[in-house]
C-alpha positions in Angstrom: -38.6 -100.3 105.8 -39.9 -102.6 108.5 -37.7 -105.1 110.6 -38.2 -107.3 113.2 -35.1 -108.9 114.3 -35.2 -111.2 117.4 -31.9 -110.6 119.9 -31.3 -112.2 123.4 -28.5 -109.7 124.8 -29.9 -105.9 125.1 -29.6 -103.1 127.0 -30.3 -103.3 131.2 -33.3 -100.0 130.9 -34.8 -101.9 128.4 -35.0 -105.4 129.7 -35.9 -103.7 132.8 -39.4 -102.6 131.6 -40.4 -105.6 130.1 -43.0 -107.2 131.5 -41.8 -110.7 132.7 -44.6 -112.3 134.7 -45.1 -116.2 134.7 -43.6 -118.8 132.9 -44.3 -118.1 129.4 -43.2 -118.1 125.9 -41.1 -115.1 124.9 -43.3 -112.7 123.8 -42.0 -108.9 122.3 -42.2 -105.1 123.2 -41.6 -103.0 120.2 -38.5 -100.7 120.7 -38.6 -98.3 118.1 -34.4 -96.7 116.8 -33.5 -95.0 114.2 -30.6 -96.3 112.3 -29.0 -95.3 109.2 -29.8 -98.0 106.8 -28.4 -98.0 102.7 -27.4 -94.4 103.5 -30.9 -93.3 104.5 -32.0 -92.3 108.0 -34.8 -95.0 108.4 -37.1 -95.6 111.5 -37.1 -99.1 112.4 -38.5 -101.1 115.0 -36.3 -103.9 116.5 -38.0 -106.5 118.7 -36.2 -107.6 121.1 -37.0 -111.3 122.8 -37.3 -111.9 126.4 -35.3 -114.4 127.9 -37.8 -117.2 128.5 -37.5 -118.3 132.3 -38.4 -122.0 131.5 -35.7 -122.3 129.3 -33.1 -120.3 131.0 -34.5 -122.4 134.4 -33.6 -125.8 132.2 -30.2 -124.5 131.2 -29.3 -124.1 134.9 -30.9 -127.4 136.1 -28.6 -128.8 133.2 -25.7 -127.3 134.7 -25.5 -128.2 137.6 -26.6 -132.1 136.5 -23.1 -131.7 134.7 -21.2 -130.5 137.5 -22.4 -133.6 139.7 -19.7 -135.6 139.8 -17.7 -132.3 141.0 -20.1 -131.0 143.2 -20.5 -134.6 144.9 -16.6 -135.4 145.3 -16.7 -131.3 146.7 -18.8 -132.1 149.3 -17.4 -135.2 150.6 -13.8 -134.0 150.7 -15.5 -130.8 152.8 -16.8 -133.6 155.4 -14.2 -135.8 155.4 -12.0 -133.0 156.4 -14.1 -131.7 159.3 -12.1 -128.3 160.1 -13.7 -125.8 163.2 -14.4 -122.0 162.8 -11.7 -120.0 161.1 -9.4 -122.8 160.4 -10.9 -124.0 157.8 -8.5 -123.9 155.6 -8.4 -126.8 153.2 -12.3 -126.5 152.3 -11.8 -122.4 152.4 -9.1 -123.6 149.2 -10.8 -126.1 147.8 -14.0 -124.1 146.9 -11.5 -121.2 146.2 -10.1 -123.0 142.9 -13.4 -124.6 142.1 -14.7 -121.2 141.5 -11.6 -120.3 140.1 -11.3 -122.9 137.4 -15.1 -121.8 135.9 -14.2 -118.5 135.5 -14.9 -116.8 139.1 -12.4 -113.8 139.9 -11.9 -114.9 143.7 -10.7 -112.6 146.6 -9.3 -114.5 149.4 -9.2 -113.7 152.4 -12.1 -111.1 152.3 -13.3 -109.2 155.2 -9.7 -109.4 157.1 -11.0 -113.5 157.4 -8.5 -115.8 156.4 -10.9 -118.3 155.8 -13.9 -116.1 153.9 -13.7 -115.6 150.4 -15.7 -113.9 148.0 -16.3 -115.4 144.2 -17.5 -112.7 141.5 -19.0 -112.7 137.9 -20.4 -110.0 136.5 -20.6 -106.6 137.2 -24.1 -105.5 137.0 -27.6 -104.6 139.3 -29.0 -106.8 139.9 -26.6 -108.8 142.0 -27.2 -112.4 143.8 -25.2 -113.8 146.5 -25.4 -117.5 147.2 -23.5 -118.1 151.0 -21.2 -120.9 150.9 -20.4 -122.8 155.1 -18.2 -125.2 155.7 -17.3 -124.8 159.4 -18.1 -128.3 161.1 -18.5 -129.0 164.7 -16.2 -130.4 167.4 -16.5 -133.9 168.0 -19.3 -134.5 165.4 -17.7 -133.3 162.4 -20.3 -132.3 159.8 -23.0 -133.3 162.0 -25.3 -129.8 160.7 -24.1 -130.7 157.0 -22.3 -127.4 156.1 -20.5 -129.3 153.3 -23.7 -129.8 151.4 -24.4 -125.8 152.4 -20.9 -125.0 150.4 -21.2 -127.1 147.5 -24.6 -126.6 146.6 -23.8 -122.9 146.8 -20.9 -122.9 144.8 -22.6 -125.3 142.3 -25.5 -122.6 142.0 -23.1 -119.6 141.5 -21.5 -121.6 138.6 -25.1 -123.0 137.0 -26.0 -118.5 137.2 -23.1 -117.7 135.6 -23.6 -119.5 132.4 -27.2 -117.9 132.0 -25.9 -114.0 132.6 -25.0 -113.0 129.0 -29.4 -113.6 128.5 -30.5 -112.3 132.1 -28.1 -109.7 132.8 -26.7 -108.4 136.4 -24.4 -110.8 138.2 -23.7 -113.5 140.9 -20.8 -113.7 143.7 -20.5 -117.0 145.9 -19.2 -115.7 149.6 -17.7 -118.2 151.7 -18.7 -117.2 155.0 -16.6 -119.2 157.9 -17.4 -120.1 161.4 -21.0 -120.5 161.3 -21.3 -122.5 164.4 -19.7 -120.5 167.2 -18.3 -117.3 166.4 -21.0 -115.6 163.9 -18.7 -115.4 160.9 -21.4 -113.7 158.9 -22.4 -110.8 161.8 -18.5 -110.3 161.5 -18.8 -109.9 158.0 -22.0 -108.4 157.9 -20.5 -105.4 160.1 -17.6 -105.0 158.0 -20.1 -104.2 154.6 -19.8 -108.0 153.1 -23.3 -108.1 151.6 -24.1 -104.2 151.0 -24.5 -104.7 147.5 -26.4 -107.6 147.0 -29.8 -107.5 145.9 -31.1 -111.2 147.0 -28.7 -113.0 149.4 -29.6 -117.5 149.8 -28.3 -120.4 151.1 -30.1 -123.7 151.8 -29.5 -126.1 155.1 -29.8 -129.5 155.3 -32.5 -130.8 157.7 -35.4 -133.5 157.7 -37.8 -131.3 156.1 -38.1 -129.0 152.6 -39.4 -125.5 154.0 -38.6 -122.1 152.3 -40.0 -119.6 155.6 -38.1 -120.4 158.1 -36.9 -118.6 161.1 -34.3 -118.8 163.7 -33.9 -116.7 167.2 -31.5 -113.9 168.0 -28.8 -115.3 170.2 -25.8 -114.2 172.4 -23.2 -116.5 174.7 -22.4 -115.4 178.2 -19.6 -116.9 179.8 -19.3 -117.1 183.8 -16.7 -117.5 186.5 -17.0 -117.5 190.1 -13.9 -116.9 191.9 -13.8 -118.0 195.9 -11.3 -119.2 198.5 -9.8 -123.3 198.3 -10.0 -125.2 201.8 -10.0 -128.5 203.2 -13.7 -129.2 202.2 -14.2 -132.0 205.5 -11.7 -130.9 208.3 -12.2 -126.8 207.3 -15.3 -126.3 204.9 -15.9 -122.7 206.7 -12.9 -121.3 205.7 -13.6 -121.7 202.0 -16.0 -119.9 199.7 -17.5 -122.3 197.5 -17.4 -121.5 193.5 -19.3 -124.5 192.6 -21.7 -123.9 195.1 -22.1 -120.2 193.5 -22.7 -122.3 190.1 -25.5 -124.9 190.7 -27.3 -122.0 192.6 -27.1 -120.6 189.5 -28.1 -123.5 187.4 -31.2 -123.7 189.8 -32.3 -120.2 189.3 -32.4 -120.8 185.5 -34.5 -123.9 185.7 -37.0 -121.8 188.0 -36.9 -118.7 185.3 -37.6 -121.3 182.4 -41.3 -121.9 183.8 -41.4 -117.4 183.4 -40.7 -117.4 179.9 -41.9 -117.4 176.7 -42.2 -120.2 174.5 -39.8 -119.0 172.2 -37.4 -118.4 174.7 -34.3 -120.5 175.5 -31.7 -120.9 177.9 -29.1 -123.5 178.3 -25.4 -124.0 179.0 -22.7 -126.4 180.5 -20.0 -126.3 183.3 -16.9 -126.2 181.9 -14.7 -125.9 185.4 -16.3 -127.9 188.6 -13.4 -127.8 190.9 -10.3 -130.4 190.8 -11.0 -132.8 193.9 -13.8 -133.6 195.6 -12.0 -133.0 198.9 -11.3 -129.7 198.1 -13.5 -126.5 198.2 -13.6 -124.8 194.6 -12.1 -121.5 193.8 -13.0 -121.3 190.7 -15.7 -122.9 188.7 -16.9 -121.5 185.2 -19.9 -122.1 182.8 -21.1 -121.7 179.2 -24.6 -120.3 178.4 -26.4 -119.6 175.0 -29.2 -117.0 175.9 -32.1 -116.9 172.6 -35.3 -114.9 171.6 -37.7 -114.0 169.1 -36.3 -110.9 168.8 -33.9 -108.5 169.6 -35.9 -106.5 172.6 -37.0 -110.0 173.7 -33.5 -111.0 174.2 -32.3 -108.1 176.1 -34.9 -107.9 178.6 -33.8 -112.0 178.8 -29.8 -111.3 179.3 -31.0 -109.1 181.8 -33.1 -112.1 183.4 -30.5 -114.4 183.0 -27.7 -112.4 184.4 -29.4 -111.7 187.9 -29.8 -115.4 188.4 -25.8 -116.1 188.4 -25.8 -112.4 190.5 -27.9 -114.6 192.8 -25.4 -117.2 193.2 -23.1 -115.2 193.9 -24.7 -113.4 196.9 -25.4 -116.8 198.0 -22.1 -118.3 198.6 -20.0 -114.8 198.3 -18.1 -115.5 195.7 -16.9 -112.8 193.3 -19.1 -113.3 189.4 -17.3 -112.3 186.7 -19.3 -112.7 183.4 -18.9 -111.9 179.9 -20.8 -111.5 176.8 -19.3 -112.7 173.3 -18.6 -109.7 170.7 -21.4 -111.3 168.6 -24.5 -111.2 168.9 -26.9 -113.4 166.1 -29.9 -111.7 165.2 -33.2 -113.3 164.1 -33.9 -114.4 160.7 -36.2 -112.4 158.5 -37.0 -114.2 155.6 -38.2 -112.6 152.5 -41.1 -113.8 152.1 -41.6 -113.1 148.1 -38.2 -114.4 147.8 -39.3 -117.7 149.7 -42.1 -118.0 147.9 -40.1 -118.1 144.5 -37.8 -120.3 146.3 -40.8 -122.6 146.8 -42.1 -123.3 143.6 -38.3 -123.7 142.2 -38.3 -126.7 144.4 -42.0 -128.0 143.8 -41.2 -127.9 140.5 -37.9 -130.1 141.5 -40.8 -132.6 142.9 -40.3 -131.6 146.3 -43.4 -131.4 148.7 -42.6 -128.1 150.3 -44.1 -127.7 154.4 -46.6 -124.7 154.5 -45.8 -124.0 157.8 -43.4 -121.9 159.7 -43.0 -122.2 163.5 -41.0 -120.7 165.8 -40.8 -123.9 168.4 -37.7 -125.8 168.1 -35.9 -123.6 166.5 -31.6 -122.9 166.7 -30.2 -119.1 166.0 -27.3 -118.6 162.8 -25.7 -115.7 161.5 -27.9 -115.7 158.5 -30.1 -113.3 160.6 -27.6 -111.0 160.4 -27.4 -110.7 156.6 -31.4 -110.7 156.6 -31.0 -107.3 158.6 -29.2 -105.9 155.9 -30.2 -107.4 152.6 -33.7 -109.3 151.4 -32.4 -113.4 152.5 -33.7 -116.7 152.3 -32.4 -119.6 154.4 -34.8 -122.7 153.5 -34.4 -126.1 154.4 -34.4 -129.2 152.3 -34.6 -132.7 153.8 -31.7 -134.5 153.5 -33.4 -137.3 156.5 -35.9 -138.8 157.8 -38.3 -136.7 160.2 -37.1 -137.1 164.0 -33.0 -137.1 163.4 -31.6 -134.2 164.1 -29.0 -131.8 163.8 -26.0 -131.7 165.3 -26.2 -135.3 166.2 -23.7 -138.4 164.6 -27.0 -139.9 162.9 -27.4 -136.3 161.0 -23.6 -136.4 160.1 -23.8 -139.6 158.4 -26.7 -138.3 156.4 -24.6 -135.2 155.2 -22.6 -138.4 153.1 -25.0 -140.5 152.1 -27.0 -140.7 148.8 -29.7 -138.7 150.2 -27.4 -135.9 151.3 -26.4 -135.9 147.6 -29.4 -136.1 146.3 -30.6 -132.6 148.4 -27.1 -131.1 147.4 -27.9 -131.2 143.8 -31.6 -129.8 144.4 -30.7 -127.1 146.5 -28.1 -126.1 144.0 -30.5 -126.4 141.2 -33.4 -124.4 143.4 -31.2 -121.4 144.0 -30.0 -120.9 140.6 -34.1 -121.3 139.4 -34.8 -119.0 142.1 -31.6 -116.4 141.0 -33.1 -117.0 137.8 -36.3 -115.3 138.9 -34.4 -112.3 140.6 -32.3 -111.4 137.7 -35.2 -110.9 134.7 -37.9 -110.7 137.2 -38.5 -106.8 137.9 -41.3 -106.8 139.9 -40.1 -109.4 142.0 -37.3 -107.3 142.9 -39.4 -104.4 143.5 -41.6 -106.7 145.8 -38.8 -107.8 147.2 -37.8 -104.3 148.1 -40.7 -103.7 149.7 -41.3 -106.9 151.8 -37.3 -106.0 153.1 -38.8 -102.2 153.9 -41.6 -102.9 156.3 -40.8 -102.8 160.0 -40.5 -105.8 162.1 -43.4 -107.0 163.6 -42.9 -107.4 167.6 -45.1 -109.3 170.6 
């Protein structure tokens, strides 16, 4: 007796080796059991459906249409409640019992961060990880629009959820603090936060929709000079002049820009120039972000950098002291069959996506860091016009309007499509794998 009985839900080894290429109609593979049917032993073949990605793609593009309002209100409480790195503890909760509420089991804190949480649903390969920021900057607030970052993670993590019982595996949200100055996600990343993901995404809020994008290792150096205080008109030779030791320094950058490569970048502010201009400084300090392509690239530049505030202090003979931060961002290696998924989720949202990648103009996050470890995207989708930036008051006002709402709800709606494509797409995965494997390409 012959049966052919269409089921959604089956076993992980079989969906596994169906073939799920395209956008297509389910179609079926014949699976053939034996079951024991009216008391007989019968061979039968069972048939079960694919989930159909344009249909599971419109469930989550619903979903997240009927979390709007939420994810909206989410968002603006997040920038109207600008909190800096690791304090952010009223978004931190906030997202928390969002996740909560739809079903999420939520570890807080996670990583030994009192401010990084981790949302889980599921317990199956394969695994998706959409990274929720919500750190904003001082004195500009959301000025780089981390409160779209967190909702329209969040809002993609719940959209996934409701689709798992058809595609299998399972979804986390990780909120992932202090983006913007201490590398909350290389802290993480070293502590094992995103070992078991197979696809890790957020997207950022910019003035243009691209899904390859890339971003430059980076590490801060701080700097003293210490030297000797004296009346700087009636005894300037008895001092030793910090700030003197400082803009010698600040010169010798400027000369080793015109040395470097275009990628390069060097800049930094005093944040100690003395206390009265009739007095000699003993003590002046300074700020510096050092970035490169890549992580060779960087350290012969640290290298570079460091003998030119060596040079200020032979100068003057003051005494250099100098310090690297504990974290160091590494570039951002995008998947690029990931991306490219990514890309036609969001053409098919009625975005125009930008074909090209460049590495001019570009900033350093701690993304790069959870690239190094796990296949990542970090696109951009454009929340303003071309020619405002980040980190600027326009771009903050942006991350509230109608626009930034509008590129919430499509980034949320993007990842989920593209999460979509992870969970029921084998050879993706496999591709993915692969693309993750090769070795990094260096000048």
């Amino acid at each position: 007796m012959q049966f052919s009985l269409p089921i959604m839900i089956y076993p992980a080894d079989i969906r596994d080796n169906l073939s799920l290429t395209g956008l297509t109609r389910p179609t079926y593979n014949q699976v053939s059991r034996r079951i024991l049917l009216f008391g007989l032993d019968t061979q039968t073949d069972i048939a079960p459906m694919i989930p159909n990605r344009d249909e599971l793609k419109t469930q989550v593009i619903a979903a997240v249409e009927a979390e709007r309002n939420e994810l909206v209100d989410l968002s603006l409480r997040i920038h109207e409640n600008p909190e800096e790195g690791f304090q952010e503890e009223k978004a931190c909760g906030w997202l928390c019992a969002y996740l909560q509420e739809r079903g999420f089991a939520v570890e807080r804190p996670y990583c030994q961060l009192a401010t990084a949480f981790r949302a889980s649903s599921g317990d199956e390969r394969p695994r998706v990880g959409f990274l929720a920021e919500y750190d904003a900057l001082p004195g500009l607030g959301h000025a780089c629009g981390h409160n779209l970052i967190a909702a329209s993670s969040v809002g993609a993590a719940v959209a996934v959820r409701g689709v798992l019982a058809a595609t299998g595996g399972s979804v986390v949200a990780i909120g992932t603090p202090a983006e913007e100055v201490y590398g909350g996600k290389a802290i993480m990343a070293g502590r094992g936060a995103f070992d078991d993901l197979d696809a890790a995404m957020l997207f950022h809020p910019g003035s243009r929709n691209a899904v390859i994008t890339s971003a430059l290792a980076c590490i801060e150096l701080d700097v003293e000079y210490f030297g000797r205080e004296s009346h700087a008109s009636t005894r300037p030779e008895a001092g030793i002049n910090a700030l003197d030791a400082l803009i010698i320094s600040f010169t010798a950058i400027n000369a080793l820009r015109q040395q470097i490569k275009d990628s390069d970048r060097i800049h930094g502010i005093i944040t100690d120039g003395g206390k009265a201009p009739n007095v000699i400084p003993a003590h002046s300090a300074a700020s510096f972000l050092i970035r490169a392509k890549d992580e060779p690239s960087l350290e012969n530049l640290k290298q570079r950098a460091l003998s030119c505030f060596q040079a200020g202090a032979q100068a003057t003979g003051a005494q250099l002291e100098f310090r690297w931060a504990d974290v160091q961002y590494a570039p951002l290696r995008p998947n690029i069959p990931l991306a490219e998924a990514c890309g036609a989720n969001l053409e098919q949202l009625g975005r125009q996506v930008d074909k090209v990648s460049t590495l001019r103009g570009l900033g350093s996050t701690d993304m790069g860091n959870v690239s190094a470890v796990v296949p990542a995207i970090h696109p951009n989708i454009a929340i303003a016009p071309r020619g405002v930036a980040i980190h600027t008051p326009e771009f903050a006002q942006f991350a509230a309007s109608e626009e930034g709402h509008r590129g919430l709800l499509d980034a949320a709606k993007a990842l989920a499509m593209t999460a979509v494509d992870v969970l029921v797409d084998k050879d993706l995965r496999r591709r993915m794998r692969e693309e993750f494997g090769k070795p990094v390409q260096l000048d």
